[in-house]
KOLDREN-682912 format. One line per field, with one value per residue: residue in three letters; x, y, z of N, C-alpha, C in turn; residue number from 1. Coordinates in steps of 0.02 Angstrom, whole numbers. Layout:
# KOLDREN-682912
residuo: Ala|...
nc1: X|...
nc2: Y|...
nc3: Z|...
cac1: X|...
cac2: Y|...
cac3: Z|...
cc1: X|...
cc2: Y|...
cc3: Z|...
num: NUM|...
//
This chain:
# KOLDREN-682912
residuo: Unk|Unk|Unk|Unk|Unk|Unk|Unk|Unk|Unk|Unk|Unk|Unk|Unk|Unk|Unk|Unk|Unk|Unk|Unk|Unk|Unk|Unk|Unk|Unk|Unk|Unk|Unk|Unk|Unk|Unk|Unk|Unk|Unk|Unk|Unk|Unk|Unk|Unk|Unk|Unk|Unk|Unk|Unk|Unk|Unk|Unk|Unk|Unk|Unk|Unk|Unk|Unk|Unk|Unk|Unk|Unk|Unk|Unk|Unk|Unk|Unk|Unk|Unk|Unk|Unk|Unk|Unk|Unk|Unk|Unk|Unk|Unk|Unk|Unk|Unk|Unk|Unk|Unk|Unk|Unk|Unk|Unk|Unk|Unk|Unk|Unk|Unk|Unk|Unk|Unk|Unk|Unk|Unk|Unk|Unk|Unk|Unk|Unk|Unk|Unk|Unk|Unk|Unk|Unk|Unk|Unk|Unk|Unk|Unk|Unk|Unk|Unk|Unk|Unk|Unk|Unk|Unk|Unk|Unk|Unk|Unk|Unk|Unk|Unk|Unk|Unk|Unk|Unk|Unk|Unk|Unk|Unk|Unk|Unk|Unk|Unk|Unk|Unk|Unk|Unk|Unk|Unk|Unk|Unk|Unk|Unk|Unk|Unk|Unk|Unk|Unk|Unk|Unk|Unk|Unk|Unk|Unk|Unk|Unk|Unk|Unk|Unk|Unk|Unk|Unk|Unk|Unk|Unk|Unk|Unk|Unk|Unk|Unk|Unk|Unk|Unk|Unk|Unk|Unk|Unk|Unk|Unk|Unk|Unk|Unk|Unk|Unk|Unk|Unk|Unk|Unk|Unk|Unk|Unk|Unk|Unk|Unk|Unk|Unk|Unk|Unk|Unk|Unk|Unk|Unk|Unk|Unk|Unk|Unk|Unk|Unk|Unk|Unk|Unk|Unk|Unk|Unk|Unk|Unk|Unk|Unk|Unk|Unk|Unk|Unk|Unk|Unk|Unk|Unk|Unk|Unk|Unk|Unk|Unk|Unk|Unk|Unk|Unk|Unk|Unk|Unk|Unk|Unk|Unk|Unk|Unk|Unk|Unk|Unk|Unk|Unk|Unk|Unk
nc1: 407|262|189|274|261|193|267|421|521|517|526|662|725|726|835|933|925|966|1084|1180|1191|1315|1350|1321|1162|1023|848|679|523|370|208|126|-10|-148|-265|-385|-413|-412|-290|-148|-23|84|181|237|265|334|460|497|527|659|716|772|809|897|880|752|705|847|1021|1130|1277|1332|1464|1438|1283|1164|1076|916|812|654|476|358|222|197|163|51|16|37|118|285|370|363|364|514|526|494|597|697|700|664|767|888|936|926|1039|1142|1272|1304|1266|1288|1163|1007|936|762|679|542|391|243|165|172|61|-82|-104|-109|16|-97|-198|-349|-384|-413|-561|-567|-701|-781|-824|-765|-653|-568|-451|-375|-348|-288|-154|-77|-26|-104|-174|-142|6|74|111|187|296|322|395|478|568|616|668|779|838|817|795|728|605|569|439|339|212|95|117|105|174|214|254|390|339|364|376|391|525|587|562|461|437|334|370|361|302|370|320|186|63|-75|-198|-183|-296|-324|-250|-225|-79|-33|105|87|188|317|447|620|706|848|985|1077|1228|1294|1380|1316|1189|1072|993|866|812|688|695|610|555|634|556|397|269|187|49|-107|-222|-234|-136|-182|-297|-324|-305|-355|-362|-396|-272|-310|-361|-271|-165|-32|26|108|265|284|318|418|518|658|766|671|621|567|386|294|158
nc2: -680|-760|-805|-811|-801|-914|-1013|-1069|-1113|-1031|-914|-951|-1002|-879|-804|-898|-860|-728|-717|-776|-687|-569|-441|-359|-356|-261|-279|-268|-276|-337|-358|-397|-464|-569|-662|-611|-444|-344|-342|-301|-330|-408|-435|-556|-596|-500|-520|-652|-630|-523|-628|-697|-599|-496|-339|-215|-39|1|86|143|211|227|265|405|429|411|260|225|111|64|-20|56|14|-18|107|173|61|-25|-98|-143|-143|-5|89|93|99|239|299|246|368|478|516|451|445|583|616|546|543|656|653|659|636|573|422|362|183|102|-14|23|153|319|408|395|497|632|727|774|716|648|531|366|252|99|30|63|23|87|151|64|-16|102|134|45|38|137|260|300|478|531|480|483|619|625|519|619|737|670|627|763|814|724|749|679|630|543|435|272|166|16|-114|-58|-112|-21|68|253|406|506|578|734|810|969|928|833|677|554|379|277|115|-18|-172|-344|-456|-471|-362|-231|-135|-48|20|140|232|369|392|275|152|-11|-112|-223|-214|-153|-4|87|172|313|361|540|674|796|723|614|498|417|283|180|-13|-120|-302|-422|-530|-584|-696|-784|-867|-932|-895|-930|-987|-1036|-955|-777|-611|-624|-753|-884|-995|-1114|-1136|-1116|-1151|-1257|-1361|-1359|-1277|-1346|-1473|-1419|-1363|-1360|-1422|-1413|-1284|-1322|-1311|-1193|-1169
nc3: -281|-272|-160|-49|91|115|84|121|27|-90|-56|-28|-161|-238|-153|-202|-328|-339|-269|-352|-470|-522|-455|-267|-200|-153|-90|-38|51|-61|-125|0|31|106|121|167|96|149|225|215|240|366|529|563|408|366|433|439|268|291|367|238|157|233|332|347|344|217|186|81|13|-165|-257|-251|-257|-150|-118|-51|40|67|161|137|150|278|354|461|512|623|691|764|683|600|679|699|541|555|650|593|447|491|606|586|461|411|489|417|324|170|11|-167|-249|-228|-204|-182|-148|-157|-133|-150|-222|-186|-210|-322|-428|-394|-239|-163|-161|-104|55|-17|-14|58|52|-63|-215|-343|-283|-225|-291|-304|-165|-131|-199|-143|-12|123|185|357|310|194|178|267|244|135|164|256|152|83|180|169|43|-59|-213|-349|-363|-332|-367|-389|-388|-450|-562|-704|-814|-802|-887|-786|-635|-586|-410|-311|-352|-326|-439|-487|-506|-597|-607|-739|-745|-723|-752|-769|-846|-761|-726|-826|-902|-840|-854|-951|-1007|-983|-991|-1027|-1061|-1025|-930|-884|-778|-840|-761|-783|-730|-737|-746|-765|-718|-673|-802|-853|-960|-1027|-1022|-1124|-1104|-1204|-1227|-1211|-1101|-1200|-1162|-1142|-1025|-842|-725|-583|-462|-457|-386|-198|-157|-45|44|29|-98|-171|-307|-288|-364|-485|-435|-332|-372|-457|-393|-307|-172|-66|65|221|236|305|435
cac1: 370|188|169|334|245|168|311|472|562|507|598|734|738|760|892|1001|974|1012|1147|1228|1226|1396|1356|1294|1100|954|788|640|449|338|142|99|-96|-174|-336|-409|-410|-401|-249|-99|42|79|241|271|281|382|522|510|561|706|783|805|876|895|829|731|743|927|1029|1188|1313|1390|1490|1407|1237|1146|1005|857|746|593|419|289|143|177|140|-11|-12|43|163|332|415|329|420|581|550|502|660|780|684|668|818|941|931|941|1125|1171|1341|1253|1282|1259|1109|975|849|714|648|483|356|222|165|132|-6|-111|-107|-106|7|-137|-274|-390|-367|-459|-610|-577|-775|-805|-786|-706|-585|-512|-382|-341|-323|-218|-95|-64|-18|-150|-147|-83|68|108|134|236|329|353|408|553|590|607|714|853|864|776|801|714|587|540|401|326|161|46|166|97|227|191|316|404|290|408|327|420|598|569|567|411|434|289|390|320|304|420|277|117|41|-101|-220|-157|-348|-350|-226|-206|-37|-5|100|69|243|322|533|600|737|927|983|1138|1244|1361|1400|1231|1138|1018|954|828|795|664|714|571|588|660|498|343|233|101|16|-176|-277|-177|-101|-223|-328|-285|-337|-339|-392|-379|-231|-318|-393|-221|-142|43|45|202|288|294|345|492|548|727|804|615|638|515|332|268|111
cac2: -742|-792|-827|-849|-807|-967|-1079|-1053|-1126|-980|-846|-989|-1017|-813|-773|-922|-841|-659|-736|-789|-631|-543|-384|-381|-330|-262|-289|-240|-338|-303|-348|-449|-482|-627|-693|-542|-390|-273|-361|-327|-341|-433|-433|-618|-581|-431|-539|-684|-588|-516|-695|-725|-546|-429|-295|-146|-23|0|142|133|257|208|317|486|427|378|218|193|49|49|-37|107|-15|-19|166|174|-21|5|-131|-119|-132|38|157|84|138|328|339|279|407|541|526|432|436|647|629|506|593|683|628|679|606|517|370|289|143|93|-38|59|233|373|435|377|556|683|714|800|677|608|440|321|226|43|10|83|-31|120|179|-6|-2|173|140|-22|31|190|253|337|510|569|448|496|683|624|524|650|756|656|627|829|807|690|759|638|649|493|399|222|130|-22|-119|-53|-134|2|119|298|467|524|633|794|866|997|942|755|637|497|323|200|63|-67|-230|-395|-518|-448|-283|-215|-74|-6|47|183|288|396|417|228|99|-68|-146|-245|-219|-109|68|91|259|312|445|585|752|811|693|541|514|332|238|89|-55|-176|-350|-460|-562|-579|-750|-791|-924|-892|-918|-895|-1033|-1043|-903|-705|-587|-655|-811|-920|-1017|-1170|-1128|-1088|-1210|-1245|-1427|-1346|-1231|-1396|-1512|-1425|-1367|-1394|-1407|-1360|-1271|-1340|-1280|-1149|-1186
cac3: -270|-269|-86|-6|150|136|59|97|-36|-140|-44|-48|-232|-244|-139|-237|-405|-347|-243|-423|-485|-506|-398|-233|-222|-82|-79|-12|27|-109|-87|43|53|111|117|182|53|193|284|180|302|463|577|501|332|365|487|347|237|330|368|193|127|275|383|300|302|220|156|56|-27|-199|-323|-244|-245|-97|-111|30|22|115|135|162|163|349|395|499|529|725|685|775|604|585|730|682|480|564|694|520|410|545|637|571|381|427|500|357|279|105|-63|-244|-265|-166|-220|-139|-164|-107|-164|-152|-223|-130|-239|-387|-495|-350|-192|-113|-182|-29|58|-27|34|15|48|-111|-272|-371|-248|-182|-314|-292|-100|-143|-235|-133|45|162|218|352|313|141|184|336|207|66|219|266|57|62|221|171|1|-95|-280|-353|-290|-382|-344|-414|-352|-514|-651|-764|-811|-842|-863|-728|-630|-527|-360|-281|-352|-332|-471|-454|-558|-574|-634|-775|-710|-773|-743|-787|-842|-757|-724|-898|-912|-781|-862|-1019|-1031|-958|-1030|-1015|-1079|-964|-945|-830|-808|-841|-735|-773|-689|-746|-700|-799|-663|-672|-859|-866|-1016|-1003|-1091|-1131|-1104|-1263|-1249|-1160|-1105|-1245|-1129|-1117|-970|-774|-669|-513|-446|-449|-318|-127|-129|18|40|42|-133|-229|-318|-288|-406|-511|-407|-286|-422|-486|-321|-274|-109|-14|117|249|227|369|441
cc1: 296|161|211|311|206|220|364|531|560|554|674|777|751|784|935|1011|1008|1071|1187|1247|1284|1404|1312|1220|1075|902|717|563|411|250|143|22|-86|-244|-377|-402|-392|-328|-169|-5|38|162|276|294|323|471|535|552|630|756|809|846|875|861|816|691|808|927|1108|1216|1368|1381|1458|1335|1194|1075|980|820|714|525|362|227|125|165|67|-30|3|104|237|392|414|371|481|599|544|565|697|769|693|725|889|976|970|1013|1171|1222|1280|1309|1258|1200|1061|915|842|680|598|431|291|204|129|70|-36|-84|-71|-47|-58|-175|-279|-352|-433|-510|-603|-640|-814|-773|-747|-666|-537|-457|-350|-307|-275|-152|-61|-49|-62|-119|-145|-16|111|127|179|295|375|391|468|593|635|688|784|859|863|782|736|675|556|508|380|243|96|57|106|133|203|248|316|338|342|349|392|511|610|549|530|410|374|309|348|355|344|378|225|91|-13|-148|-203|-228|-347|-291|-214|-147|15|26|118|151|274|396|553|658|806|921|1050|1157|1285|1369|1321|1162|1110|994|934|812|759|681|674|577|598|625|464|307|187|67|-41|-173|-223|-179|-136|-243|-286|-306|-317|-356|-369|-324|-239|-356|-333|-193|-78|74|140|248|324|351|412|539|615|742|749|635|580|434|298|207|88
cc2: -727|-767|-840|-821|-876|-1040|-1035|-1047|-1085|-926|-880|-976|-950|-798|-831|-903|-766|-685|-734|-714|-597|-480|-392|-336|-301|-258|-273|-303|-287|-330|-424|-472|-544|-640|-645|-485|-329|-288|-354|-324|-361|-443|-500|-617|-563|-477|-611|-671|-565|-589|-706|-648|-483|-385|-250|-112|1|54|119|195|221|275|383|483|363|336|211|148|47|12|23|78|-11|51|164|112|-31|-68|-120|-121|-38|104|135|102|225|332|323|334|470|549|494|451|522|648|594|556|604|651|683|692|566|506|344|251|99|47|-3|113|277|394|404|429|609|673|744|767|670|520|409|270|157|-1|37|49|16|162|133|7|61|167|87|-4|92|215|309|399|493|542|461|544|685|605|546|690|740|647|689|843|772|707|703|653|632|446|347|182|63|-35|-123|-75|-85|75|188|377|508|583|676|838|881|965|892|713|558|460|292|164|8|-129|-281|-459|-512|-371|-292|-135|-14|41|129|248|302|371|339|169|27|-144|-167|-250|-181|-60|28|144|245|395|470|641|782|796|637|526|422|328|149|49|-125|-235|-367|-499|-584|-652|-741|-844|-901|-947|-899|-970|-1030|-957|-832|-675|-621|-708|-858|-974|-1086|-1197|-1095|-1169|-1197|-1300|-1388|-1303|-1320|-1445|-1505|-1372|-1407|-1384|-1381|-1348|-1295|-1285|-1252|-1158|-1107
cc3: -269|-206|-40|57|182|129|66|62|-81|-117|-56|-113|-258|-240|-173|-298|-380|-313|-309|-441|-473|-475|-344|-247|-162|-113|-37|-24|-33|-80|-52|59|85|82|103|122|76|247|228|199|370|474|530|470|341|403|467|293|235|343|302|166|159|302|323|336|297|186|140|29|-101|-250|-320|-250|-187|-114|-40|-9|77|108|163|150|249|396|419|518|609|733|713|731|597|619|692|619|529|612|632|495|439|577|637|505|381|430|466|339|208|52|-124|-242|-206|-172|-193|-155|-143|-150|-185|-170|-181|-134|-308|-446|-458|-302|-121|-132|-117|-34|46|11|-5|16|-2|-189|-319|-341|-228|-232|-301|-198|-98|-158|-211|-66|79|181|296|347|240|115|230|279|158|97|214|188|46|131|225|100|-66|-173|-318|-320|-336|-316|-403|-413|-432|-569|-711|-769|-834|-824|-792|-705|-568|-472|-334|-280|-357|-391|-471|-514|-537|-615|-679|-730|-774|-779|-778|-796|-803|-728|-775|-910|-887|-803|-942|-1035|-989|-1010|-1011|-1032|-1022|-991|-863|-841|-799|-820|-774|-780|-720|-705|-731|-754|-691|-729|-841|-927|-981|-1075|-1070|-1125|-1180|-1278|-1196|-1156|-1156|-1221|-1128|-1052|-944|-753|-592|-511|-429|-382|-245|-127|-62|22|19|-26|-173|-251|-336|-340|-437|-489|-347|-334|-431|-446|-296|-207|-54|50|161|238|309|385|442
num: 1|2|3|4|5|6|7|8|9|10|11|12|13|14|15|16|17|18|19|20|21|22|23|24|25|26|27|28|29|30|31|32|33|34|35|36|37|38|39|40|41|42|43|44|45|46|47|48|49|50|51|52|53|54|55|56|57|58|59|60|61|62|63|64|65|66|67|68|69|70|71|72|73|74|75|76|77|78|79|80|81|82|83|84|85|86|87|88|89|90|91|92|93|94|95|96|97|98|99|100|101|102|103|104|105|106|107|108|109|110|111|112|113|114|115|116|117|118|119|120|121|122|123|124|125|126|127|128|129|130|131|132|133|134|135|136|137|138|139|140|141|142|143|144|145|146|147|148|149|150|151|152|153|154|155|156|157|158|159|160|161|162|163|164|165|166|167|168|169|170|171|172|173|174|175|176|177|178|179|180|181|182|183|184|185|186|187|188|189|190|191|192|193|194|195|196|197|198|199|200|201|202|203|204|205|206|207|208|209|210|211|212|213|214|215|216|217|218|219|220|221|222|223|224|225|226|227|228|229|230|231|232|233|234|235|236|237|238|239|240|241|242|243|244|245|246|247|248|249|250|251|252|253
//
């Protein structure tokens, strides 16, 4: 969604199509900003979220490989979302029965290029994206940490919709997923591509092999549908999203 922190008919209108779908699914939040540039998670959002498709974070076992879904935007936010991801990761996730395999799935990337790069300064106009799209130290060595600790294979992220080859630290397997909506930040990397689809894994005895498969066709609309970036809530425009709106769920103040 857009804003389903502001409308809830949007998280609505989500969980009834994946509902359709013929296998069951999980989910995870993806970016939450607001207004603010520097505010991009609050308790709300996060427990929002949650009413419509569950607690996170979750962990499953199918066919010998184990999925996690987490949001690591909330490390260092002091949020009580926040302890409760480090006791699963740290102390639960640990005594999990082991598997094959074991992917995580995180909106977020850990790192831009590096895992030892610096934490970005988002009071600096060419570091804000780099600190956006990425998780502060010391939380993303705590992170890679527990990754290294439950046996982590796989680790897909999203967030940058610009896809670029796997990158391996220490045994680990790092996706930056292409986006299904919009490319961007295609600029900022060589070896980035800008196509918008997204992966097929599939398992044997050999292990994990991905194939991305592009979408079948992309918007050719120019111009955007109301303002990008943060704008203020009161300064977006919802006209068709409202319009062709089924079943609204009441609007949250």
């Amino acid at each position: 969604t857009r804003d389903g922190y502001i409308h809830d008919f949007e998280l609505a209108r989500a969980k009834e199509e994946f509902d359709a779908l013929p296998y069951p699914y999980y989910a995870i939040p993806g970016a939450t900003g607001h207004d603010d540039p520097r505010l991009n998670v609050t308790a709300e959002t996060l427990d929002n979220f949650a009413r419509f498709f569950g607690p996170c974070p979750w962990t499953f076992v199918h066919k010998e490989v184990r999925f996690t879904g987490l949001y690591a935007a909330i490390a260092g936010s002091g949020l009580p979302h926040e302890q409760r991801m480090w006791d699963f990761l740290e102390r639960e996730l640990p005594t999990a029965p082991a598997a094959r395999h074991h992917v995580l799935l995180m909106h977020y990337t850990l790192f831009v290029d590096a895992l030892d790069e610096p934490t970005w300064d988002i009071t600096k106009e060419d570091e804000y994206h780099s600190w956006y799209f990425t998780i502060d130290n010391p939380h993303r060595q705590r992170l890679f940490a527990a990754c290294k600790k439950t046996g982590v294979d796989i680790v897909l992220s999203g967030h940058i919709h610009c896809r670029r080859p796997p990158q391996t630290v220490a045994g680990i397997r790092f996706y930056r997923c292409a986006g299904i909506a919009m490319p961007q930040w295609q600029d900022r990397f060589a070896d980035g591509d800008p196509r918008l689809g997204f992966y097929r894994f599939d398992v044997s005895d050999d292990g994990i092999r991905d194939t991305f498969i592009p979408l079948a066709s992309e918007s050719t609309a120019d111009g955007a549908y109301g303002p990008g970036g943060h704008p203020r809530p009161e300064e977006r425009d919802y006209s068709l999203a409202i319009e062709t709106a089924k079943n609204d769920a009441p609007f949250r103040p």
